[in-house]
N, C-alpha and C positions, 0 to 999 in steps of 0.2 A: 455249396449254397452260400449268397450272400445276402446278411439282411439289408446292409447299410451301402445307401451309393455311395459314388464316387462324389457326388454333388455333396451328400449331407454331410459328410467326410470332410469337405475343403470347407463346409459352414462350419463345424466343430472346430476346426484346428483356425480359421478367422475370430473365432469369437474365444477362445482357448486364451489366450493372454487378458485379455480382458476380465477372467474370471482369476487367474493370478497375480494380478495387478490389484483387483478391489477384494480378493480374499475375497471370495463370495461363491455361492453355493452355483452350481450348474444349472442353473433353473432350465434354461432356454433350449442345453443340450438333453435336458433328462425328458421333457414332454417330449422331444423328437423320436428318442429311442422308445417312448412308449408307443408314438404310435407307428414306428416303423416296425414293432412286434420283437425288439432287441432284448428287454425285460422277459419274455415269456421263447428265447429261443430255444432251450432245452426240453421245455414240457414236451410230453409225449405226443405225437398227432391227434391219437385216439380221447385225448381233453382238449384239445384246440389249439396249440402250440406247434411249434413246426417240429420239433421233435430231433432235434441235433446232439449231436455225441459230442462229446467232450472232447475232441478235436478242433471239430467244428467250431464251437463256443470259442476255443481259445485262438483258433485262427480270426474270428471277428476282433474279439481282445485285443487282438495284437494289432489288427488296422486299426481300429479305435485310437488303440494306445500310441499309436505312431502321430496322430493327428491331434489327437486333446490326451494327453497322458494323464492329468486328474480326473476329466473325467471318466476316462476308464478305470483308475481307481477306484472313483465311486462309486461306480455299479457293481465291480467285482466281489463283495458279501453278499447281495442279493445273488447273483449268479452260480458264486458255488453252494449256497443252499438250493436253492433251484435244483442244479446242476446234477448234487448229490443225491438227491429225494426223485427226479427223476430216472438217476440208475438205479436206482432198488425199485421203482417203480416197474423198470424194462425187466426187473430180476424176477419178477414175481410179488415182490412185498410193497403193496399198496394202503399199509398201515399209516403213510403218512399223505396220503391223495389228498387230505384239506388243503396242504399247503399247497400245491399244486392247483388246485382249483381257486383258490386264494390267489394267488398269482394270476391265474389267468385273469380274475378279477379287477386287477389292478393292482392289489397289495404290493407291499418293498419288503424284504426282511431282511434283518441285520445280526450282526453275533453280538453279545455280551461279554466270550473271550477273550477279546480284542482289549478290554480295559485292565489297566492297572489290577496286579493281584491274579489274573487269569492266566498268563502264559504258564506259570508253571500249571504243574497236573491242576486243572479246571477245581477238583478237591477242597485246593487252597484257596479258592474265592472269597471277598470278603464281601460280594452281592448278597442281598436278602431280595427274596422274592415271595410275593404276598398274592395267594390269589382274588380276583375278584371279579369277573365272569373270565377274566383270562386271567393274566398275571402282572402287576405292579413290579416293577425292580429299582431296589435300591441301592446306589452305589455313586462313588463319586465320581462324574464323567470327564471326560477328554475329548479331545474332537474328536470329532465321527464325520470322515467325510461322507455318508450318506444319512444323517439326522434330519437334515429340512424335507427329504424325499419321503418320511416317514408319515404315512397318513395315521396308522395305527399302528402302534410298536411292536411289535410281537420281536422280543430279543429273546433268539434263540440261542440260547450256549448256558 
């Protein structure tokens, strides 16, 4: 299964330098990928997602990545959240179906591991997280190449 043309494909990789020339966020490729359903490919069919295996996923990846390589960067922590929460979902364990349903909604998520202080055991963080209908995190960031795509933060890690 393929989500992404060959057409949207050769738009991504035209408009690809242009986005590493002005350092600037993927706006124009990331509304495509939402609504070509590139965001919600892993969800399970039976929530509204096409429902693809982590083969799958990563063979889109990899055309992506051929064509606009940041911006397949950027969607890649949305996707292995996704990606992960959907196989425990196919496993039986639907303790985390919000996010999944969240997604199909439109949400992005991202990790908080990614920052300074996280690589080693997660333990050693020096993030504070404060709840407040969700969670507030504080820490000192770095680029995030998926932070503009962020409607509501949910940093997961």
């Amino acid at each position: 299964m393929q989500v992404l043309s060959d057409k949207l494909l050769h738009q991504f990789a035209d408009r690809a330098g242009g986005y590493d020339r002005e350092n600037r966020f993927f706006h124009e490729d990331f509304e495509d990928l939402k609504r070509a359903g590139y965001l919600t490919m892993p969800v399970p069919r039976e929530l509204g997602g096409a429902g693809m295996t982590l083969p799958e996923v990563c063979r889109e990846q990899r055309r992506l990545g051929y064509y606009a390589p940041a911006t397949a960067l950027g969607i890649n922590m949305h996707l292995y959240w996704v990606g992960l929460v959907a196989d425990l979902w196919r496993q039986g364990d639907h303790s985390l179906e919000w996010l999944l349903r969240e997604a199909m909604d439109g949400e992005v998520f991202n990790a908080g591991h990614s920052e300074r202080g996280h690589d080693l055991p997660v333990l050693l963080s020096t993030s504070k997280a404060e709840r407040v209908p969700d969670y507030r995190a504080q820490d000192v960031r770095h680029h995030d190449a998926g932070v503009d795509a962020l409607r509501v933060a949910r940093n997961l890690g």
